[in-house]
C-alpha positions in Angstrom: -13.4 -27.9 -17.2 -10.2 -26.2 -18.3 -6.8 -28.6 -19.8 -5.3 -29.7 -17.0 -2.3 -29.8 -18.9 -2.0 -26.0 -19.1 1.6 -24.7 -18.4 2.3 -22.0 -16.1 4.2 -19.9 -18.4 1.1 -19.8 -20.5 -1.1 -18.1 -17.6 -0.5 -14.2 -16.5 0.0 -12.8 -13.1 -2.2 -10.2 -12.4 -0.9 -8.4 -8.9 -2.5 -6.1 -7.6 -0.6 -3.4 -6.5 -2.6 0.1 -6.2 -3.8 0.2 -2.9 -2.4 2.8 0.0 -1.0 0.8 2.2 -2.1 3.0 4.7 -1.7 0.5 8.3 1.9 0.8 6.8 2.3 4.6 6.5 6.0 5.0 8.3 6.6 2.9 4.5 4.1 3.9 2.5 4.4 8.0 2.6 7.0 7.7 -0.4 6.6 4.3 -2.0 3.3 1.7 -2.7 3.2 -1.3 -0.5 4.4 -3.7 -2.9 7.7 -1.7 -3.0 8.2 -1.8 0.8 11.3 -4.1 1.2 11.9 -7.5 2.9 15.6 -8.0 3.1 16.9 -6.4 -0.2 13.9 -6.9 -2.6 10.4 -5.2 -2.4 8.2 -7.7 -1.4 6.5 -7.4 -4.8 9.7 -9.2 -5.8 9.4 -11.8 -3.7 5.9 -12.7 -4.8 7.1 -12.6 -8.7 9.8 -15.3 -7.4 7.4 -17.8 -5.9 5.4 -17.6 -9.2 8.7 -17.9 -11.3 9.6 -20.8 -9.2 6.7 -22.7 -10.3 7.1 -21.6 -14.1 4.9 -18.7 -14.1 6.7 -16.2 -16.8 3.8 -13.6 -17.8 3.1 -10.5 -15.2 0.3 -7.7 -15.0 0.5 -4.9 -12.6 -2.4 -3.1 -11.6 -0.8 0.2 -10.7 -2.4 2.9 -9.0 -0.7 5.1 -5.5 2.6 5.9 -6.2 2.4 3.6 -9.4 5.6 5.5 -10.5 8.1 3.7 -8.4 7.2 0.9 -9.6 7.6 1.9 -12.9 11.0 3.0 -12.7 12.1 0.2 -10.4 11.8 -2.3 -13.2 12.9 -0.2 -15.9 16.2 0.3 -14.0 16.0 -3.2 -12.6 19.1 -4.2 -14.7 21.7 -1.8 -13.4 20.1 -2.3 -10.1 20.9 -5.4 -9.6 24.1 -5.9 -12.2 27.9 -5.1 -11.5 28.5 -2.3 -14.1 31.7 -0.4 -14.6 32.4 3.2 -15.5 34.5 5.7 -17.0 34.2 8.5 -15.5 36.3 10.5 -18.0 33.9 10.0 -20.9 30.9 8.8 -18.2 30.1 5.1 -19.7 28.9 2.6 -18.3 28.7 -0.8 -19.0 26.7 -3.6 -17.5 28.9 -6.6 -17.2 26.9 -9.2 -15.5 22.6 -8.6 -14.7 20.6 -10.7 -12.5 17.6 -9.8 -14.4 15.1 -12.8 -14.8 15.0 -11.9 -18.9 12.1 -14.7 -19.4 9.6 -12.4 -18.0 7.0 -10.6 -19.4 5.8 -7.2 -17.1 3.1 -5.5 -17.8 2.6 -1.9 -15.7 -1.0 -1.1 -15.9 -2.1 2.7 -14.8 -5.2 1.1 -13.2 -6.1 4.9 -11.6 -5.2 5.5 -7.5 -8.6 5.4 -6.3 -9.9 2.2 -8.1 -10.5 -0.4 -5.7 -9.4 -4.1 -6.5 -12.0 -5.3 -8.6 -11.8 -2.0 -11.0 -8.6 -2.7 -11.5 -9.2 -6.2 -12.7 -11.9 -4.7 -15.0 -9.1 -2.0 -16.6 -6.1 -4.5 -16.9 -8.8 -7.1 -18.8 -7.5 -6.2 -22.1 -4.3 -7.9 -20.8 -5.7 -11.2 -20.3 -8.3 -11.6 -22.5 -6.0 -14.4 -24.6 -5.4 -17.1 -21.9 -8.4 -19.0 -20.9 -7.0 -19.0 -17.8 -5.2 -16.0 -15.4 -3.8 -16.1 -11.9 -4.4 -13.4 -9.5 -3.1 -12.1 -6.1 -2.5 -9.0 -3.9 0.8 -6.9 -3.7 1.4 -8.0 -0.2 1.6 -11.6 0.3 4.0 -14.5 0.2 3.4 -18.1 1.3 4.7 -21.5 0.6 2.1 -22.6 -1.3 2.6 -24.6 -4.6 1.3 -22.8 -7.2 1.9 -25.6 -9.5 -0.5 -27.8 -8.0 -3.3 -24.9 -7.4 -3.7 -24.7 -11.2 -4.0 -28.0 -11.6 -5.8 -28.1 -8.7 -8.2 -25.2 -10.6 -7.9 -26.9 -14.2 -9.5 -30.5 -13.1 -13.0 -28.6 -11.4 -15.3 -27.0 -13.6 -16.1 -23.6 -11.8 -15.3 -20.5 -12.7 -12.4 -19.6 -9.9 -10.3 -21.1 -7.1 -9.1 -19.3 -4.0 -6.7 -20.1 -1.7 -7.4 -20.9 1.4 -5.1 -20.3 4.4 -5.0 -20.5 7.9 -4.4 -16.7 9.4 -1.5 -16.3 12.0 -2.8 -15.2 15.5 -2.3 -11.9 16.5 -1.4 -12.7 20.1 1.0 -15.1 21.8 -0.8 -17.6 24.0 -0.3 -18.6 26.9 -0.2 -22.5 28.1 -1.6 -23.5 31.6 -0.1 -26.3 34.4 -2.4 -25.4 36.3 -5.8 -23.4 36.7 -4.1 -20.1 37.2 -0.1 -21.3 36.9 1.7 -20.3 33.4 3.8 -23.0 32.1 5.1 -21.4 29.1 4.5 -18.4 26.3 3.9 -19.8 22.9 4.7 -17.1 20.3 1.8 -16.4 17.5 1.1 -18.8 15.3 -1.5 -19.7 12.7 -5.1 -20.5 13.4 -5.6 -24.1 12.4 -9.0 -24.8 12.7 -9.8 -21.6 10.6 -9.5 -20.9 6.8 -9.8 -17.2 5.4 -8.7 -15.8 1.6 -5.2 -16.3 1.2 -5.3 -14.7 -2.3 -3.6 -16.3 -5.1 -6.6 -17.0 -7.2 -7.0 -19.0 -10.0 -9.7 -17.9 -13.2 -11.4 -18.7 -16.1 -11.6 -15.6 -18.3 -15.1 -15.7 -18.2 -14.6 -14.6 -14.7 -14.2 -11.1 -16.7 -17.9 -10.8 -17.9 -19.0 -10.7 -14.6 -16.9 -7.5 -14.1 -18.1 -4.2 -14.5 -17.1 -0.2 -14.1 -18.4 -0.1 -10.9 -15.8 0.7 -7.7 -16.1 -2.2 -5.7 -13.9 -4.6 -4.4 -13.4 -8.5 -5.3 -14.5 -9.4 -2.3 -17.6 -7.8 -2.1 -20.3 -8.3 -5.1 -17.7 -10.4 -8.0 -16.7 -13.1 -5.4 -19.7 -13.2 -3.2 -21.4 -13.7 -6.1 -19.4 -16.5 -7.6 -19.8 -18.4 -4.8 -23.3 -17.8 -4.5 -23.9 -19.6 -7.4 -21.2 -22.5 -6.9 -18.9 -21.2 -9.0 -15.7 -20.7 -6.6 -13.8 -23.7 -5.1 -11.2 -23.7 -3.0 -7.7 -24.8 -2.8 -6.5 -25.5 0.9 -3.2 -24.8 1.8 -1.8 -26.4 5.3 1.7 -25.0 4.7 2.7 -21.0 5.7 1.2 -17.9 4.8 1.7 -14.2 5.7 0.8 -11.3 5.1 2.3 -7.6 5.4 -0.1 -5.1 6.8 1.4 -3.7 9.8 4.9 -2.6 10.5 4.8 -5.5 12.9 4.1 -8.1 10.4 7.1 -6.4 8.5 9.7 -7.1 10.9 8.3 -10.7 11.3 8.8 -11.3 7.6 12.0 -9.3 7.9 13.2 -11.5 10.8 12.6 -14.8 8.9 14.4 -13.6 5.8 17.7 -12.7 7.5 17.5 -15.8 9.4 17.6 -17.7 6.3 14.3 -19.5 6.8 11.9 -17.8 5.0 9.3 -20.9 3.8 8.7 -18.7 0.8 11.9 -18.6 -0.9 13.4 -21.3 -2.7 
C-alpha cells in the first residue's frame, strides 16, 4: 500500500502520444493526434490542464509519428501564446506578457514511430523510475474525472495499478417508443450506463515497470491482462463524462461543446 498522502505534483504524467491517428487522417496527415485542436489548444493541452487542475506539475511524452510538432509547439509555446512587440527596424522582439504554465516540468521522449503503447512505457522508464508512483493516459482523451481522488483512490489499495473506468458514449441516437411502432422522440447519443470500458488515466506503482519488456505489444494486451490476471489491477469508476477523439465526428462533438462553453472538462 502506497502513502495516501502522496501529492500530485510529486507523480509524472506519462501521455502517450505516438500513435497515427489514422480514423483521423483529414488531421493527422501533417500533425500527431494529440496536436489536433479543440477550440484553440491541441487537445494534448487540454489533457495537461485537467491534470494541472488537480496539482499534477511533472509531464512525460512518449513521442513517436510526427513527434516533431510536438516538439516545437512547446518550445515556442511562450510566444505562442504571449503578446510580444517588435521592432521591425532592428527585428526585436520582446515577450511582454506569457500564459505559459512555468510550474511544469515536460519531458519529450523519442519513444520510436512504430512502438506500440506499452514499448513506449518500457523506453520513457528511465523517466519515472524516482516516484513510486506515475500516472498514465493516452493523447486523446479528456473527461471530468477527479484525478485527485483516483490517486487517493489508487494509494489506499495495495495492487499494483488502477484504471479508470468509464461508461462509453453510444454511437447512435435512440429512438423512444409511445407506442409499438409510433416514435415519440429522438434522443441524441449518449453514454452507456450499464457498461464500463478503459477510460485511460491509470494510476501505477513503479513496479508496474518490471513487468515491462522490449517486446512490441500494447498495454492492453499481455502487461494489463496480466495484471489483472493475478489481482493486481483495481478499478476506479467514474459516473461523470468521458470522451474520446477518434473520429472526425467525435471531433466536432468535443469541438461543439467547447465553443458552447460547456465543456465538463475544463475548469
Amino acid at each position: 500500500m502506497t502513502n495516501g498522502l502522496i501529492s500530485p505534483s510529486d507523480v509524472p504524467v506519462v501521455i502517450l502520444a505516438g500513435g497515427l491517428g489514422t480514423r483521423l487522417m483529414e488531421e493527422t496527415r501533417t500533425v500527431p493526434k494529440p496536436m489536433v485542436t479543440v477550440g484553440e489548444l491541441p487537445i494534448i493541452m487540454h489533457i495537461m490542464k485537467h491534470y494541472s487542475h488537480f496539482g499534477f506539475k511533472k509531464f512525460v511524452i512518449c513521442l513517436g509519428y510526427k513527434g516533431y510538432t510536438i516538439k516545437e509547439f512547446f518550445l515556442n509555446y511562450a510566444e505562442r501564446t504571449a503578446d510580444i512587440t517588435i521592432k521591425l527596424n532592428s527585428k526585436e522582439g520582446h515577450v511582454l506578457s506569457s500564459k505559459l504554465e512555468d510550474d511544469w516540468e515536460i519531458s519529450l521522449v523519442e519513444t520510436g514511430e512504430h512502438s506500440l503503447t506499452a514499448l513506449r512505457l518500457w523506453k520513457a522508464r528511465a523517466y519515472l523510475e524516482n516516484s513510486s508512483v506515475f500516472a498514465l493516459t493516452y493523447g486523446d482523451g479528456v473527461s471530468n474525472i477527479p484525478l485527485d481522488q483516483v490517486l487517493k483512490f489508487h494509494c489506499n489499495h495495495d495492487k499494483t495499478g488502477t484504471v479508470s473506468a468509464v461508461h462509453p458514449p453510444s454511437r447512435f441516437g435512440l429512438l423512444e417508443f409511445d407506442s409499438a411502432d409510433g416514435i415519440s422522440a429522438f434522443r441524441e447519443k449518449e453514454a452507456l450506463i450499464n457498461d464500463y470500458i478503459n477510460g485511460g488515466f491509470f494510476f501505477f506503482d513503479n513496479r508496474f515497470l518490471e513487468t515491462l519488456d522490449q517486446k512490441n505489444v500494447a498495454l492492453e494486451s499481455d502487461p494489463l491482462t496480466n495484471l489483472a490476471a493475478s489481482g493486481e489491477l483495481s478499478a476506479y469508476k467514474h459516473e461523470g463524462f468521458w470522451q474520446c477523439m477518434d473520429t472526425m465526428r467525435d471531433r466536432e462533438y468535443l469541438e461543439s461543446l467547447y465553443a458552447d462553453g460547456n465543456a465538463p472538462w475544463c475548469y
